[in-house]
C-alpha positions as CSV (number, residue, x, y, z in Angstrom):
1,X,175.0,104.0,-0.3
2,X,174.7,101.6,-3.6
3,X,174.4,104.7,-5.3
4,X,177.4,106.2,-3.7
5,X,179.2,103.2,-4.4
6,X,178.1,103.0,-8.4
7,X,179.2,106.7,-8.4
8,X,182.3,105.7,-7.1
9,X,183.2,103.3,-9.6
10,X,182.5,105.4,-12.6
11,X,184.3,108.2,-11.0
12,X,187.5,106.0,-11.1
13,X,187.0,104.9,-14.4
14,X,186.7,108.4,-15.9
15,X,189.1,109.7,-14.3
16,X,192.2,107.0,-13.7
17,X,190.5,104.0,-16.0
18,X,191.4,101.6,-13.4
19,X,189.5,98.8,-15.1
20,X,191.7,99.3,-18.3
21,X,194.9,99.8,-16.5
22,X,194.3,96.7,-14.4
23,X,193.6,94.9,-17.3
24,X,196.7,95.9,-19.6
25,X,198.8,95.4,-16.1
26,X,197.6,91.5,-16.3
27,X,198.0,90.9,-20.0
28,X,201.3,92.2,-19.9
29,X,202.5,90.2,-17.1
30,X,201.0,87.0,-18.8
31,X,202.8,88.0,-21.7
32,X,206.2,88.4,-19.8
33,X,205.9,85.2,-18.3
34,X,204.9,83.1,-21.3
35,X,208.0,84.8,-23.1
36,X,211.1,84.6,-20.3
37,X,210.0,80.8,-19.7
38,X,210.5,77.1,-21.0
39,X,207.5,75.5,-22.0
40,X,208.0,72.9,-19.3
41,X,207.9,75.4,-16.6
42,X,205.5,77.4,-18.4
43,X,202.4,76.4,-16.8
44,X,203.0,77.1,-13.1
45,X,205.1,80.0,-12.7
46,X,201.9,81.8,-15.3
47,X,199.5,79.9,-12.6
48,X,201.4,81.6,-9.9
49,X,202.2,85.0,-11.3
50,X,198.5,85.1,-12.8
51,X,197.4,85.6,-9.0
52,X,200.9,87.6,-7.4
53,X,200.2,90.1,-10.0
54,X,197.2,91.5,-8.4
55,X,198.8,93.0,-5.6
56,X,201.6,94.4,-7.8
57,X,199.0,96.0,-9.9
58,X,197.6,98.3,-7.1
59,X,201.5,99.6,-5.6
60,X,201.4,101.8,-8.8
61,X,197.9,103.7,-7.3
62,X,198.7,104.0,-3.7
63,X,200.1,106.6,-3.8
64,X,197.7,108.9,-5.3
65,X,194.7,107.2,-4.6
66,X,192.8,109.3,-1.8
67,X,195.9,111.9,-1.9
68,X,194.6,113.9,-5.0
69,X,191.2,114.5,-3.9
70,X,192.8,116.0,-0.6
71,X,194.5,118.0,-3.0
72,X,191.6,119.4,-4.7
73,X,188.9,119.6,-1.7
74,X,186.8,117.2,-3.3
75,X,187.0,114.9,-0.3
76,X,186.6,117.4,1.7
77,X,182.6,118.2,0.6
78,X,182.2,114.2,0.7
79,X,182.9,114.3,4.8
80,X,180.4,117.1,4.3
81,X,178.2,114.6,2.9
82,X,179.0,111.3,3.9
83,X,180.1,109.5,6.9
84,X,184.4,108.6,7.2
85,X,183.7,104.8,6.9
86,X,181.0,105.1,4.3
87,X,183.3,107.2,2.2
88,X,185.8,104.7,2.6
89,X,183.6,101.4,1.9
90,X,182.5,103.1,-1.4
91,X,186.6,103.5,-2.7
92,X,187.2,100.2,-1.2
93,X,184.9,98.5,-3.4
94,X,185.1,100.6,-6.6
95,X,188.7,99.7,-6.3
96,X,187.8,96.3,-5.7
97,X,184.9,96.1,-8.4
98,X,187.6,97.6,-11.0
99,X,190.2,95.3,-10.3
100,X,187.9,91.8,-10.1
101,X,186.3,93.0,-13.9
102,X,190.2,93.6,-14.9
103,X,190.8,90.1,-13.5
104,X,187.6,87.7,-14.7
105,X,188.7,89.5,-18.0
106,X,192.1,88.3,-17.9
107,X,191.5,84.7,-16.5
108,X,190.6,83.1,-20.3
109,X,193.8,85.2,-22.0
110,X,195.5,82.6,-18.8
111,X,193.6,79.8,-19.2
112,X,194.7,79.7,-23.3
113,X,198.7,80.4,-22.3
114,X,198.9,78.5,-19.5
115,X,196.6,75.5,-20.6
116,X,194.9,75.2,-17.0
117,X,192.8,72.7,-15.9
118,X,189.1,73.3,-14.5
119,X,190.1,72.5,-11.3
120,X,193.2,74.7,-10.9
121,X,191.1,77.3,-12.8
122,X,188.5,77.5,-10.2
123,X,191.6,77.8,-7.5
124,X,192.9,81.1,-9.3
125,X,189.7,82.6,-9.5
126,X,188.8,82.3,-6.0
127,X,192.5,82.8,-4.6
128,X,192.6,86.0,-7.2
129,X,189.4,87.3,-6.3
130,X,190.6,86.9,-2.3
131,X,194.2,88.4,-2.8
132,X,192.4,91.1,-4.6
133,X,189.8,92.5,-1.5
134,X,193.1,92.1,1.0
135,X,195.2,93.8,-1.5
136,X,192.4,96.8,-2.0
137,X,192.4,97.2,2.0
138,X,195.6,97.8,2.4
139,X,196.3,100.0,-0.4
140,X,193.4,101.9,1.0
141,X,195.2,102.2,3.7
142,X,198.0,103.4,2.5
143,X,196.3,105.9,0.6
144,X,194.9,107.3,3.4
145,X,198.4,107.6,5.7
146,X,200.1,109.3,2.4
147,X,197.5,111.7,2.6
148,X,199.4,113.0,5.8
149,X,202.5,113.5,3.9
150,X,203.2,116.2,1.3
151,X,205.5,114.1,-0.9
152,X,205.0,110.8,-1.8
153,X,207.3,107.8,-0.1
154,X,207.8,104.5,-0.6
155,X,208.0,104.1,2.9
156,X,204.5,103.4,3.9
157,X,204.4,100.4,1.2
158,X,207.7,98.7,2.3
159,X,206.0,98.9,5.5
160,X,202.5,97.7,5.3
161,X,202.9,95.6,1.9
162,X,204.2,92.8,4.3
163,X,200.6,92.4,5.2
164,X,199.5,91.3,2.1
165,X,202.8,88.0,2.4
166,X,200.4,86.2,3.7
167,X,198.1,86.1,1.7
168,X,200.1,85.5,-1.3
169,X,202.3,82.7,0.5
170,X,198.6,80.5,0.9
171,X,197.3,81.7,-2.6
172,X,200.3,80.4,-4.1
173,X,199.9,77.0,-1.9
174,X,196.3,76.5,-3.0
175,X,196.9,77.0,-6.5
176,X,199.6,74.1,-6.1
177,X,197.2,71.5,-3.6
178,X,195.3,69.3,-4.5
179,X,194.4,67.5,-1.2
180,X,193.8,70.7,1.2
181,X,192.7,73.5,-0.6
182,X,189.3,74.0,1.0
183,X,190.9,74.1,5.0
184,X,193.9,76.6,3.2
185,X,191.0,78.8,1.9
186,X,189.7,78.9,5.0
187,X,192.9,79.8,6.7
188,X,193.5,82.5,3.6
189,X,189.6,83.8,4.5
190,X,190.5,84.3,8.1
191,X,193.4,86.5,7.7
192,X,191.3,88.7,5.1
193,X,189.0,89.1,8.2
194,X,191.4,90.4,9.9
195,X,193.3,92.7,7.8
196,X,190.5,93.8,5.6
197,X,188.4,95.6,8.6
198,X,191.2,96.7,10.2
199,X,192.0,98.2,7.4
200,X,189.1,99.8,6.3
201,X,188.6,101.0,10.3
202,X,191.8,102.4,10.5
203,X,191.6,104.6,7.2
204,X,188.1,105.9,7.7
205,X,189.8,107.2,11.4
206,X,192.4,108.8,9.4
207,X,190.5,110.3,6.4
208,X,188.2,111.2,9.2
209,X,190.6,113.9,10.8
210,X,192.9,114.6,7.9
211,X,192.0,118.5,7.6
212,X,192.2,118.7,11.8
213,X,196.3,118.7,12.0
């Protein structure tokens, strides 16, 4: 499975070089905010964004995430291979191992604009890091229903990218408190332990009959 999984994240590289996309994604969006703001105001919204850009970063790759190697049979001889939900658990974390290397990357280009403290540091790399494994679950997920469809539609993310609100509402609260950070993280850790395996559950099911209909 480890092997699987390293296989996994090379594959992605070579073929979509997720870790460079997600990395240009978050420079640019640092760069956008530390241009369209006052210097006063500078600080917090780049705090802020810094994390809520993760989950914009991945809408751009749901759609054609799993649907492509439907396409081309290629997941076809993995089911031959693997099991539904180990298939799945190797893309989940590839995803996730591309986009937390894109991220760690980007947190000292942040730390330089935004001029963050330690403390507050420490709050966007573990709120980042968290957003990011939710955020990877459900754009597995919606990977795996646009498989189903023959075109691509924006449906399926204006319907399950509310799951990820959550998640981005406490980030954005943890980033700002000072007093209650470590209950909110645990609050922002329960939801992941919901949605995540729920997630990854529900699009190993689907991946798992995809050539039946």
């Amino acid at each position: 499975m480890i092997h699987f999984i390293k296989h996994e994240f090379f594959l992605q590289n070579k073929t979509c070089n997720l870790t460079k996309y997600f990395f240009i994604f978050f420079v640019f969006c640092n760069g956008s905010i530390t241009i369209v703001s006052s210097h006063d105001k500078i600080a917090n919204l780049g705090i802020i964004f810094a994390v809520i850009s993760i989950p914009l970063s991945l809408i751009g790759i749901a759609a054609n995430f799993l649907k492509s190697e439907v396409e081309d049979g290629s997941l076809e001889m993995l089911l031959t291979s693997f099991k539904p939900i180990q298939i799945i658990l190797a893309k989940y974390l590839g995803l996730f191992i591309c986009g937390s290397i894109a991220f760690m990357l980007n947190i000292p280009i942040s730390y330089l604009l935004f001029n963050i403290d330690v403390f507050q540091l420490n709050l966007v790399i573990i709120t980042g890091l968290s957003l990011m494994a939710t955020s990877c679950g459900v754009i597995i997920l919606i990977s795996s229903i646009q498989c189903y469809f023959r075109s691509n539609t924006h449906l399926l993310s204006t319907l399950l990218l509310p799951l990820i609100i959550p998640s981005i509402i406490l980030s954005g609260i943890i980033i700002q408190s000072e007093n209650n950070s470590y209950s909110l993280f645990l609050i922002m850790t329960g939801v992941n332990c919901i949605i995540i395996p729920i997630s990854i559950y529900l699009s190993s099911y689907l991946i798992e009959n995809i050539y039946n209909i």
